[in-house]
Every structure is written in C-alpha cells, then in structure tokens.
C-alpha positions in Angstrom: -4.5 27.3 88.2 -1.6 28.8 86.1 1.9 27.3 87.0 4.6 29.6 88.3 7.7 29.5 86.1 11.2 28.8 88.0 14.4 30.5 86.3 17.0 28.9 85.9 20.4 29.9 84.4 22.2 27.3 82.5 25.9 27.3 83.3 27.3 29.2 80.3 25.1 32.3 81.7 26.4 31.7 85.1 30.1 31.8 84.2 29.8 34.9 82.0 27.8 36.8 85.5 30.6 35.2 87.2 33.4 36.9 84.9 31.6 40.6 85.3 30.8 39.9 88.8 34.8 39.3 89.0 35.5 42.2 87.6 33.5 44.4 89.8 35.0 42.8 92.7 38.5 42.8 91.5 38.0 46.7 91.2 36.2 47.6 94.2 37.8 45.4 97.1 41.6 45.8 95.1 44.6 44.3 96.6 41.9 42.4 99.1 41.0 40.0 96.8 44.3 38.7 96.4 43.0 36.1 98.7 41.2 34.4 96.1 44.1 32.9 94.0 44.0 30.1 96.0 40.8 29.6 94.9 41.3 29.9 91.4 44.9 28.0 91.3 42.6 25.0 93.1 39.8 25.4 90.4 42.6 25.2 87.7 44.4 22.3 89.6 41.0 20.5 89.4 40.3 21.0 86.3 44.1 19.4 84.9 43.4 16.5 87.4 41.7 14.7 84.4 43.0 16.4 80.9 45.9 14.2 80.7 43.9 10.6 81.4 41.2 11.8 79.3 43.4 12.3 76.3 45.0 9.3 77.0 42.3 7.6 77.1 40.0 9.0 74.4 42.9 8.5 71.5 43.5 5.0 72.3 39.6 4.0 72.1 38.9 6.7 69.9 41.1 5.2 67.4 40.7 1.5 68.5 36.9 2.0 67.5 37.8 2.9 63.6 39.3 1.1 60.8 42.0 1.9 59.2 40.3 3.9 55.9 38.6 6.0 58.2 42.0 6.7 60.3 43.6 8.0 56.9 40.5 10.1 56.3 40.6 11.5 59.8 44.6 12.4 59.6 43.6 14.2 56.2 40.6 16.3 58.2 43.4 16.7 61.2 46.2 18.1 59.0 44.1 20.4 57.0 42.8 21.7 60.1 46.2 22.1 61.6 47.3 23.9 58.5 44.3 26.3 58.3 44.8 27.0 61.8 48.7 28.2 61.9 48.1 30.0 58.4 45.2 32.0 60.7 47.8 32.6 63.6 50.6 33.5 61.9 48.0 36.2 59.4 47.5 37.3 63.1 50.9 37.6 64.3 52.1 39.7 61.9 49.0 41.8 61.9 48.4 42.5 65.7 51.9 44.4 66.1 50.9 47.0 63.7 48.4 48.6 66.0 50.8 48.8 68.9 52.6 52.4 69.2 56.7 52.5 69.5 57.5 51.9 72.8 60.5 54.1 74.0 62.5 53.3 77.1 65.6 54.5 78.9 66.9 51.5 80.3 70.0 50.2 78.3 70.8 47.3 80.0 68.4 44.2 81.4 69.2 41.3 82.8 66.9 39.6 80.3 69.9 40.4 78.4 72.3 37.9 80.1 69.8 34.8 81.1 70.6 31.8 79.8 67.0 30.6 78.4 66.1 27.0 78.6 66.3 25.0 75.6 63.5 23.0 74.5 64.3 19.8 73.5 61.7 18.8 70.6 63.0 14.8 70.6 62.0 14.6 74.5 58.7 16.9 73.9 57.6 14.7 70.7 58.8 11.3 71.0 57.9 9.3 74.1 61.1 7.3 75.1 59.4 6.7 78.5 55.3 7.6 78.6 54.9 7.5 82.3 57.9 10.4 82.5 55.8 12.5 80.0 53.0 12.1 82.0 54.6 13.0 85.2 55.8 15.9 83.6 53.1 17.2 81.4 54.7 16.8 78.0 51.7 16.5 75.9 52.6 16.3 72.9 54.8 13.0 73.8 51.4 11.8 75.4 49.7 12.4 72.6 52.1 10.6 70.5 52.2 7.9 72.4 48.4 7.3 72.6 48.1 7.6 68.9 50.4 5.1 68.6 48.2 2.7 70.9 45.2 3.4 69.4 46.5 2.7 65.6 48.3 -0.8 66.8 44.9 -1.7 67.9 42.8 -1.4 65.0 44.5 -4.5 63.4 44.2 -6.5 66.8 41.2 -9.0 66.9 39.1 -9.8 70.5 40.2 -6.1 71.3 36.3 -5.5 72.0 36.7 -6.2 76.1 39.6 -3.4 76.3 37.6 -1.2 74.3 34.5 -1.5 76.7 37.0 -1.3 79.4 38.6 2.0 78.2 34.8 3.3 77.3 34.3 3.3 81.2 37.1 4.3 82.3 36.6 7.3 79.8 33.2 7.9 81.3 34.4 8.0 84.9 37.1 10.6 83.3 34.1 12.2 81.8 31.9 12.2 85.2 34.6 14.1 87.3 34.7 16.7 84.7 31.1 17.8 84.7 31.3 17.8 88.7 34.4 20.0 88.2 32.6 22.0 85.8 29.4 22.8 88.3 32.4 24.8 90.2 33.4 26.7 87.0 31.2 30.2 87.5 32.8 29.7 91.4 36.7 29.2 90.1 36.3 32.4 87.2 34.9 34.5 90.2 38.1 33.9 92.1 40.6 33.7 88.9 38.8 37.1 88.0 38.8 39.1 91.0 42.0 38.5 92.1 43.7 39.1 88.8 41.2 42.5 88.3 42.2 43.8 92.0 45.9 42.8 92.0 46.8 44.6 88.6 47.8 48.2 88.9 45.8 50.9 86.6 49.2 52.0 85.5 50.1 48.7 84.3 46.6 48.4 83.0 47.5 51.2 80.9 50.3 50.6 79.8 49.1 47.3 78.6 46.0 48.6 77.0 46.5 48.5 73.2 47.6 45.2 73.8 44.9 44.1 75.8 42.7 45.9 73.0 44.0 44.2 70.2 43.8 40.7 71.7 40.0 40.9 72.8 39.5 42.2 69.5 41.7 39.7 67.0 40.6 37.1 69.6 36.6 37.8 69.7 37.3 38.2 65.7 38.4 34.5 65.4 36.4 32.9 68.3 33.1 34.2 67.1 33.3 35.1 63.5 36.2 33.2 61.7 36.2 29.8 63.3 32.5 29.5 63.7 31.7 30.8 60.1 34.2 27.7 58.7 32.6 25.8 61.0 29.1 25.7 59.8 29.8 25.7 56.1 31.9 22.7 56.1 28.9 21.1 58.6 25.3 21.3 59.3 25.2 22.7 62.2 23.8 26.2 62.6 26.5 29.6 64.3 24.0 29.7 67.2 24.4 25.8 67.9 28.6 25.9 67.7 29.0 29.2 69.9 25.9 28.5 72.5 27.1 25.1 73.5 30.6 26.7 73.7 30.2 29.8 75.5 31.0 28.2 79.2 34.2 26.8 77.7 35.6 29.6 76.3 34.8 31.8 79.2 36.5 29.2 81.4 39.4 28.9 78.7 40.1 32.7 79.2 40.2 32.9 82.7 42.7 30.1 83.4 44.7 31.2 80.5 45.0 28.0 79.1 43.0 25.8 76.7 43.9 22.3 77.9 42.9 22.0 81.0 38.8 22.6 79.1 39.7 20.1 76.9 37.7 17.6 78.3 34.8 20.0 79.0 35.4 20.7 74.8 35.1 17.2 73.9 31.4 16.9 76.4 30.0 20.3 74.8 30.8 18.8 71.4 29.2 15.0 72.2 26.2 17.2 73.4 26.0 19.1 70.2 25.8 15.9 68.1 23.2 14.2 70.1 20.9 17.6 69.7 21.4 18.0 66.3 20.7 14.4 65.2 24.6 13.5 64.3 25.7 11.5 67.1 26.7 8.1 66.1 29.2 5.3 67.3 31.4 7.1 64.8 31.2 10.7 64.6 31.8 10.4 69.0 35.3 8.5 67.9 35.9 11.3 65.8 35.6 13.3 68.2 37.3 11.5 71.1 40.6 11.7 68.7 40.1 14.7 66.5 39.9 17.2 69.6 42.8 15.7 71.8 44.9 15.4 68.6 44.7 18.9 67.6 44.3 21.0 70.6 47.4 19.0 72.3 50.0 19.9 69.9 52.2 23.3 69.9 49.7 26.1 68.4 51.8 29.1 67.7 51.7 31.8 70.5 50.4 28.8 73.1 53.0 26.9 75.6 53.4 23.2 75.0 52.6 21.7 78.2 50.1 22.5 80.8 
C-alpha cells in the first residue's frame, strides 16, 4: 500500500511566502496593519538578544582553538576580504547615483541645515577602554576588538582546554536560542512586512521608486551573482549550495534592515553547509566562528556601526 507523501516547507520557503504574504497584506488592510510593528520590533528585539554574546563568544574560542600560524593566515583571508568588499561598495556607490533623475525642489531653507550632527568618536567606537560599557551600548566594533584580543592572548596560554569547553557550551546555548528564534522568523517578516507595505504612502512610494529600483537591483546583483560567483571559485562548494542554505537569512536580513542581528543565524547556515558538503572539521568551524563575527561587525560602507 503506497505511502502518502507529507509536504513540508523548509523555513527559507516559508519566510520568502511570508515576505509576499506581507506585502499583500500591507496593501490591502493599509494603515490597519500598523498594529503589527510591535510584532516585528519584538522579532528584531529577539533576534539582538544573542548577536552580541555570540560574537563575544565565538572570537574568543574561535581563536583560542587555533595557533598562532593559522591566526596570521586567517587575518590575511580577513583583510583581503575586507578589501574586496569596500572596493565592491564604493564601485557601487558611485555607480547607483547615476540612474537617479535631478531632483528639483522649492524649499530654500531646512532645518537639516542648522542641526548640529553628532560626532562619532572612532577611539570610543574602536578601542574598548571599558568592554562591559560597549556592550551595554552596542558598540561592536569595540566588542569585537576586545574579543579578538582575548582570543589571541589565549592561544599561547597552556591548560586553557577547560575554558575552551566551557565557552564551546556556552556558545551552543547561544546557538540554541537562535534556532528557536529563528522558527519565529516567516512570523516576525510577516509583521515587519505588512506594516511597513501598509504604512508607506504610494506617493512616497513613488517618489522613492528609482531608488528603491536601483537598490533591489545593485543589491540582487551582488547577493546572487557577485558574491556567490567569488565564492565558489575560491571554494568547493557549488552556487546552489552557498545561496539555498542562505536564502532564509537574507530574507530575514532585509526585512529588519540590518545584518547583525542574523549574524548568528549566518554563522549556523554556514556550519550546516560544511557538514553537508564533507568540510566540517574542528578547524574550518573556528574559522568560521571568527571569520564571520570579524568581518560582518566592522563599519561596511553605507551600513551603521552598531545595532
């Protein structure tokens, strides 16, 4: 007697029906669905709960697992990466304006004109005179430094095995609230979606919509063609591999706006992708743990520094 076959929708799927199922909502229902942006500001509070313990905690045994050769090898791989990356954003930059028509107005004065903008401070943003005040105050790059700098002092320290174990648990505990988080993520881009679809005017939608034309198209142009294309030629792995086990991230990624707080999810979906494709060794999930944190953390040009 034949089986009958259950479908099932991985998570990825879900979240992208969620984002048009959004959408729909956000169009229909309008200024009703403003309701939801509690909804989605709780999914996004959720989902930073972890991102700053999890970096934390994944640079310091992350680094505390290598040696010191392959720490130099890894700050090579880090800063060429860095490098290719803001040569691609600032190509982009100068590019995307282009494509946008002169925009005329008859206002001569603003009182953008007159603000006094805050300054940033790079000393306090970079260099982490106290840690637990950049951790209160989400200054992630100081957090990152600060780890770093953990994890490097303890390669050279002996009986450092027990810590190591200890952080590895702690990590996945970190890594355990984020896949329960993450079960709410085709929920929270519903809510994040609707509210932003039914609360935005069409005449602000088109005024906005070369730019909003230009970014899904520079951004779909570097997200799945660019990136995943230098991807697989410096590695084994294949395009449909890098953007399938991706695809729930990056939804999630652009409906909150921000790419931190799916940092943790970024470092799972990668840890997955080794074990399928045969990589996955003591090593290569280090690598991860302090590759990921190290370069997504820092100021990307166009991106905010903190969360």
């Amino acid at each position: 007697m034949p089986t009958k076959r259950t479908w099932r929708f991985t998570l990825s799927t879900q979240v992208v029906l969620a984002l048009v199922l959004g959408a729909l909502v956000g169009l229909v229902c309008g200024e009703k669905t403003a309701l939801l942006q509690n909804v989605g500001k709780a999914f996004i509070l959720l989902l930073q709960m972890t991102v700053l313990p999890y970096i934390v905690l994944s640079l310091i045994a992350g680094l505390g697992h290598l040696n010191y050769q392959q720490v130099k090898v890894l700050a090579l791989r880090v800063g060429t990466l860095l490098v290719l990356s803001w040569g691609l954003a600032f190509v982009v930059i100068l590019v995307m304006p282009l494509a946008f028509p002169t925009w005329q107005s008859a206002s001569f004065f603003s009182t953008s004109l007159i603000e006094k903008h805050e300054e940033i401070d790079l000393f306090t943003l970079f260099i982490p005179s106290n840690p637990f005040h950049s951790l209160s105050n989400n200054a992630v790059p100081a957090v990152v430094v600060f780890s770093v700098a953990v994890g490097v002092a303890l390669i050279g320290i002996e009986n450092k095995q027990n810590l190591l174990e200890v952080l590895d648990t702690l990590n996945r505990a970190m890594s355990r609230i984020t896949q329960c988080v993450s079960q709410l993520t085709p929920l929270g881009v519903f809510a994040l979606v609707a509210s932003a679809a039914g609360t935005m005017s069409f005449e602000d939608l088109a005024r906005l919509q070369v730019y909003l034309v230009m970014y899904v198209v520079m951004a779909a142009v570097l997200t799945f063609w660019i990136f995943p294309v230098l991807i697989t030629s410096l590695t084994p792995l294949t395009y449909r591999q890098v953007v399938g086990h991706a695809q729930d991230v990056l939804v999630t990624a652009f409906a909150t706006g921000s790419a931190l707080v799916v940092l943790p999810l970024l470092i799972e979906r990668s840890k997955e992708l080794l074990r399928q494709s045969g990589l996955h060794t003591a090593e290569t999930e280090a690598t991860v743990e302090v590759i990921i944190p190290a370069f997504t953390s820092f100021p990307k040009s166009g991106t905010p520094c903190c969360l």
